[in-house]
C-alpha positions in Angstrom: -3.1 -3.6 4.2 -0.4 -3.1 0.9 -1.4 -3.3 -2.6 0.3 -2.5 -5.6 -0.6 -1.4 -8.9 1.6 -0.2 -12.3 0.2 2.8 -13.1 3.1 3.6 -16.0 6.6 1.9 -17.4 8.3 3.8 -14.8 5.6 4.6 -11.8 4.4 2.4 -9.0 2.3 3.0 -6.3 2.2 1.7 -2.8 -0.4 2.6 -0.2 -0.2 1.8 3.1 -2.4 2.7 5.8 -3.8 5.5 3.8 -0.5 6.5 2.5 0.4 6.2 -1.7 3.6 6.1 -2.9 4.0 6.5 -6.6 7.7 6.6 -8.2 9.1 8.7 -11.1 12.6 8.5 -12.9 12.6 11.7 -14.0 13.6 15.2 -11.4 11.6 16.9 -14.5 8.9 15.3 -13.7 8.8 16.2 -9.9 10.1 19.1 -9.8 6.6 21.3 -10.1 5.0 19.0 -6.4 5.0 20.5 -4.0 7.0 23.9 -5.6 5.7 26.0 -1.9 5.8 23.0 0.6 8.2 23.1 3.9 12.1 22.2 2.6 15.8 23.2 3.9 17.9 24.9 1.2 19.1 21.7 -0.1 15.7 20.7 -1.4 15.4 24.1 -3.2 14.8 23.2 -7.1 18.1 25.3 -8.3 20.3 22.4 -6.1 18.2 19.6 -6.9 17.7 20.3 -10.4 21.7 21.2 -11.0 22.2 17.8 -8.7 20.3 15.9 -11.1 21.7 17.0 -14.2 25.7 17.1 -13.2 25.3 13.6 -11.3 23.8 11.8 -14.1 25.5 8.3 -13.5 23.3 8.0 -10.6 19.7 6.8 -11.6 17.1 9.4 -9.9 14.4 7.7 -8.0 12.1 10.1 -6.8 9.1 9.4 -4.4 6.1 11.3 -4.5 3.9 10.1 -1.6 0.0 11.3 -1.0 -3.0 10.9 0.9 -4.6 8.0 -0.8 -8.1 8.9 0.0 -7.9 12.4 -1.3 -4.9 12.6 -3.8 -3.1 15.1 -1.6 0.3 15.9 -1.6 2.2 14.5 1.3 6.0 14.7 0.3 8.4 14.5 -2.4 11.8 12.9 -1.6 14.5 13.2 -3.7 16.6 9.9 -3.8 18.5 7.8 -6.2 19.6 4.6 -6.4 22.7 2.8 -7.6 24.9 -0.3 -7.7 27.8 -0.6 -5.1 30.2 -3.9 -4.6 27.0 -5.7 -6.1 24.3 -4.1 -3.3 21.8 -2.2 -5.0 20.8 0.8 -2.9 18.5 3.5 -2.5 19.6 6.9 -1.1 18.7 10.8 -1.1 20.3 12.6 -3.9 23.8 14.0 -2.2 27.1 12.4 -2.5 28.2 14.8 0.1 27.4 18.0 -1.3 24.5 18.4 0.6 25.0 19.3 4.6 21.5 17.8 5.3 18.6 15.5 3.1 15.0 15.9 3.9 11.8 15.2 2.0 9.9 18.4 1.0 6.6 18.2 2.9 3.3 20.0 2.2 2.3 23.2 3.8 -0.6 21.7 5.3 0.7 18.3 6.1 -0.5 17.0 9.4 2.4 15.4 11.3 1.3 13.7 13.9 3.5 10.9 15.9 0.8 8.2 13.5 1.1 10.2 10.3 5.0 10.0 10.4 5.1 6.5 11.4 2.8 5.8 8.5 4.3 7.7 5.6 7.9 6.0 7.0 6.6 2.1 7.0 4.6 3.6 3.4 7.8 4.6 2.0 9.9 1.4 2.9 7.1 -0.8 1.9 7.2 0.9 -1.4 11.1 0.5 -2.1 10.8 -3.1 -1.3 7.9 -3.3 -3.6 9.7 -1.9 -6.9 10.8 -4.5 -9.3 14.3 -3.2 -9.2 14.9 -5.5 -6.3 16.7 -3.1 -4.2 18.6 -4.3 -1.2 19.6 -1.3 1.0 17.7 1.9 1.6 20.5 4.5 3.3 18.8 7.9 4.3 21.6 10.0 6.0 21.9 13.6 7.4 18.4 14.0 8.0 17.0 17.6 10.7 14.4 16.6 13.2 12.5 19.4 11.5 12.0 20.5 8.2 10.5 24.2 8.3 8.7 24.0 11.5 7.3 20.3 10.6 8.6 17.1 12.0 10.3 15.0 9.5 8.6 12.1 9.2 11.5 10.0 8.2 13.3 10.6 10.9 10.8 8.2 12.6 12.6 5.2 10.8 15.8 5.8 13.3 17.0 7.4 16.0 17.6 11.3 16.4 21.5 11.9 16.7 22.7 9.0 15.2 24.1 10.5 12.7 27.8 10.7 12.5 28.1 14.2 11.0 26.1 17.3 12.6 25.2 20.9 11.9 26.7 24.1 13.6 24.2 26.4 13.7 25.5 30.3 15.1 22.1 32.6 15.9 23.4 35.8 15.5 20.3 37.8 16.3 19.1 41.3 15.8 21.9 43.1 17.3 25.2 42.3 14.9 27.6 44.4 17.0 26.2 42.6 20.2 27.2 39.3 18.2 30.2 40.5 17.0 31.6 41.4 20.5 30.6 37.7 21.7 33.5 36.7 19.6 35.5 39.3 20.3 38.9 37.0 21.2 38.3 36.2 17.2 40.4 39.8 17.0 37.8 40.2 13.4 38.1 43.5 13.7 42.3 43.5 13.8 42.0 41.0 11.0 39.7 43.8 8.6 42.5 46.2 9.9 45.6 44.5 8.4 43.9 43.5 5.5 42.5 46.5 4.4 46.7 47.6 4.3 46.9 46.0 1.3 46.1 48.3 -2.0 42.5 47.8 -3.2 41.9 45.9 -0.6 37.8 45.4 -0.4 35.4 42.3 0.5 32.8 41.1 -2.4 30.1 39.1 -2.7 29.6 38.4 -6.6 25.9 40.0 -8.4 26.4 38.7 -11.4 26.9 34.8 -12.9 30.4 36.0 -15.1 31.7 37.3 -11.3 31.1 34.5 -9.3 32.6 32.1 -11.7 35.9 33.9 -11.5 35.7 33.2 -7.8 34.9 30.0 -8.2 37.8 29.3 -10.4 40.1 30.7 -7.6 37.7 28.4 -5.2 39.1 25.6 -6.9 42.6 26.1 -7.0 43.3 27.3 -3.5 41.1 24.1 -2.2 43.2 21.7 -4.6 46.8 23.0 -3.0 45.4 22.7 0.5 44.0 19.9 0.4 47.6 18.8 -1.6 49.5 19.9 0.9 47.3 18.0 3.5 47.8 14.6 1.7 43.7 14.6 0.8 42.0 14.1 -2.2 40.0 16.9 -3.8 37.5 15.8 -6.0 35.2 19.7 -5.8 36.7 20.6 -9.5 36.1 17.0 -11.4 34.0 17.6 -14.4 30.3 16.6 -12.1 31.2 18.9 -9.2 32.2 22.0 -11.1 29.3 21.6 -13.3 27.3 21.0 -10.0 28.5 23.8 -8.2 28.4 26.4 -11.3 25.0 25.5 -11.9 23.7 25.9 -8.7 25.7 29.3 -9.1 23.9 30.3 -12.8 20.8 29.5 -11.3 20.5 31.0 -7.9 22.8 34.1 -8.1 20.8 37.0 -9.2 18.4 36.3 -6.6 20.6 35.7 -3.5 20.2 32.0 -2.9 23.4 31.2 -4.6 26.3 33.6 -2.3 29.9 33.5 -3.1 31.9 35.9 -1.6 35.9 36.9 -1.5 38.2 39.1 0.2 39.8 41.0 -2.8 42.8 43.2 -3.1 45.0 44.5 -5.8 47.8 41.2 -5.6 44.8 38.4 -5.8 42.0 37.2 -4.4 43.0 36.1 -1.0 40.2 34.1 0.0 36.8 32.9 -0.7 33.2 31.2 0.2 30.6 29.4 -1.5 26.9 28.7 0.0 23.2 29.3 0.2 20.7 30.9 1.4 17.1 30.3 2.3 15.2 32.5 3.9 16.6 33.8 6.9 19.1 30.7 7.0 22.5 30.8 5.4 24.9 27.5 5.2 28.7 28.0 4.4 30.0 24.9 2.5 33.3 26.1 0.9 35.8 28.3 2.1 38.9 28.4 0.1 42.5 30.9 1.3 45.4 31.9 0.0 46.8 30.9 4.0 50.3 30.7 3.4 51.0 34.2 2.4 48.2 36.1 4.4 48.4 34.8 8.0 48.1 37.6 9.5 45.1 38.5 9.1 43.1 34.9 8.9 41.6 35.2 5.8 39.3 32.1 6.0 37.7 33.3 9.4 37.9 37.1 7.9 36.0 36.0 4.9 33.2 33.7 6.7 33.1 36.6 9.1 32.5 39.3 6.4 29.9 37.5 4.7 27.9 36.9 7.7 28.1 40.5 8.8 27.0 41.3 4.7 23.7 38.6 4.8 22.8 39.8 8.9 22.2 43.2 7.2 19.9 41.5 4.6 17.9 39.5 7.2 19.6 36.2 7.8 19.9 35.1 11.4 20.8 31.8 11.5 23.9 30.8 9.9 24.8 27.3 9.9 28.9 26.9 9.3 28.2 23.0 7.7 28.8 19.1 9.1 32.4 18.8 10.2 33.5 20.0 13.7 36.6 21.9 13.3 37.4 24.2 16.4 37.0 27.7 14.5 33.3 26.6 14.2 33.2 26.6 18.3 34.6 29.9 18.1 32.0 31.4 16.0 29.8 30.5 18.7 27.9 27.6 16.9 25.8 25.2 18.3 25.8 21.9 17.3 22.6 20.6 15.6 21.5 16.8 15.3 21.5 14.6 12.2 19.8 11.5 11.7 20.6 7.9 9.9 18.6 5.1 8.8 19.5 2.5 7.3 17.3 -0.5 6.2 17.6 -3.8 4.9 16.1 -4.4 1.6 16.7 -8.0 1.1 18.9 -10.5 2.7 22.3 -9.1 0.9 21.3 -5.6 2.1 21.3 -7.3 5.6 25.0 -7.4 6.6 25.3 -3.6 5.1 22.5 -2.3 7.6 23.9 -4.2 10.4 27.4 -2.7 10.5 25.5 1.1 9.8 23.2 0.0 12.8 26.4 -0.8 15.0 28.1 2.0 13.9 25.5 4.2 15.1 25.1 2.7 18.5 28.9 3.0 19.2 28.2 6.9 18.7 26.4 6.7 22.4 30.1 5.6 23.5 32.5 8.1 22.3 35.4 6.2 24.0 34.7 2.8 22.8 33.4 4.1 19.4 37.9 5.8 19.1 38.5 2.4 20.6 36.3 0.8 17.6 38.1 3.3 15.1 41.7 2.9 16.1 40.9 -1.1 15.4 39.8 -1.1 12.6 42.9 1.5 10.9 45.1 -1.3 12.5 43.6 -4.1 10.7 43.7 -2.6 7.0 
């Protein structure tokens, strides 16, 4: 059974079968649930709350569900929602800039095969419910796991269909053993001719003033490449540099925020941006200076460098973000399943969720889903 009740202007709660599901518009006002549940770096309150406050077009629409015998905290999940080509939809707070979305989940939430079921059905139930009339909910780049609990949400679709996936390298205990896996990489060679230069050093930035120099340089070395490739860049517009120098203000001092460069006395040659969680680090920019260092790869020097600098802090998984360019296979990563759902809200969300629904079943069929591809570049 579903009821519904307004509880405040901009609240509303759902239950169903034992599950509520109450609404706020505010990541201020969510930000303090669930502050020591299970959560992947990208539901860490430095990202979400610099998310919130750079992407501020985008209306936040967070759900707090609970057990709604007790009042216990279930899970937050940070979504928004917003207007596209007249289809009002509901989605996690990303826009890309995440590598993965997941709801944070209580420490003691029990996840059992019924309990995700139920808080998935709650949650959809709930969106349909709100007054906003919302037509589409799109939940994308979802882990199977979120700490070592099962995402529940991931019971709404179907593990892997996801277009995009993680590349997750587990370096162990042993760097050097890790290092000589990849030993046709020639890292080593690479430090060599580098360190020719005068001043030559690698850097990861300790302080907020630091790491916004690199990020400057981050900026202009993406923009040419992706110039020279024909590409758009869209990293430095006014939302993502805020984005990303928030997250930077925020996070540095205590190592969640990592941005790194290979420096020398000529320039900085090269540089990364990610974060880390734990024992988990994920790379999501690497910027190079390509054209007038090749030989010594500065992009796989600098990824390379800062692994070896977080392995001798503690990390041990390092996940080299969505994409599948061939260096990543080269690291040694594994690659790591995502999950989509998407769900019709009304009957103008229908056609939207039917061609995401078809476009994840072609992913079973690599060959017809090029076939598919190719088709569809010949028709625009």
């Amino acid at each position: 059974m579903t009821f519904l009740s307004v509880e405040q202007s901009d609240g509303l709660v759902s239950s169903t079968s034992g599950i509520a599901v109450d609404f706020v518009r505010d990541w201020r006002q969510a930000a303090s649930r669930l502050s020591v549940g299970h959560r992947t770096a990208f539901q860490h309150g430095y990202w979400l709350g610099a998310w919130y406050e750079a992407f501020h077009g985008f209306a936040p629409l967070i759900a707090l569900i609970s057990d709604a015998a007790t009042g216990k905290d279930i899970a937050v999940v940070p979504m928004i929602s917003h207007i596209r080509r007249g289809i009002r939809i509901v989605e996690f707070a990303d826009l890309g800039v995440s590598d993965n979305n997941a709801p944070i989940l209580a420490l003691d939430a029990a996840l059992d095969a019924a309990a995700t079921d139920a808080i998935g059905r709650a949650l959809v139930d709930a969106v349909r419910a709100l007054p906003d009339c919302f037509d589409l909910l799109r939940l994308k780049k979802m882990p199977a796991h979120v700490g070592d609990k099962p995402n529940p949400l991931v019971s709404l679709g179907r593990i892997g269909s996801c277009s995009l996936n993680g590349n997750l390298v587990l370096t162990g205990d042993d760097y050097e053993a890790y290092r000589a896996s990849i030993k046709r990489m020639q890292m080593p060679r690479c430090w060599r001719v580098f360190s020719r230069h005068a001043g030559a050093r690698f850097e990861i930035a300790t302080d907020v003033a630091r790491a916004r120099e690199m990020l400057d340089v981050m900026d202009v070395q993406q923009q040419a490449r992706m110039r020279k490739l024909g590409s758009r860049f869209v990293l430095n517009d006014d939302a993502h540099a805020r984005f990303y120098r928030e997250v930077t203000r925020q996070g540095i001092a205590e190592g969640y925020a990592v941005i790194s460069a290979l420096v020398c006395d000529e320039a900085v040659v090269a540089t990364t941006f990610g974060v880390r969680f734990g024992a988990s680090y994920f790379l999501l920019r690497i910027s190079h200076a390509a054209d007038s260092w090749p030989n010594c790869s500065p992009g796989l020097l600098v990824t390379e460098r800062t692994m070896a600098a977080l392995h001798a802090e503690g990390v041990r998984r390092f996940d080299l973000s969505i994409g599948n360019q061939d260096y990543k296979r080269r690291f040694g990563a594994e690659k790591v399943a995502l999950t989509d759902v998407s769900i019709a809200l009304s009957w103008r969300g229908a056609p939207y969720a039917w061609r995401d629904h078809t476009a994840q079943n072609l992913r079973r069929y690599p060959r017809l889903a090029a076939f598919a591809s190719r088709a569809i570049r010949k028709m625009r």
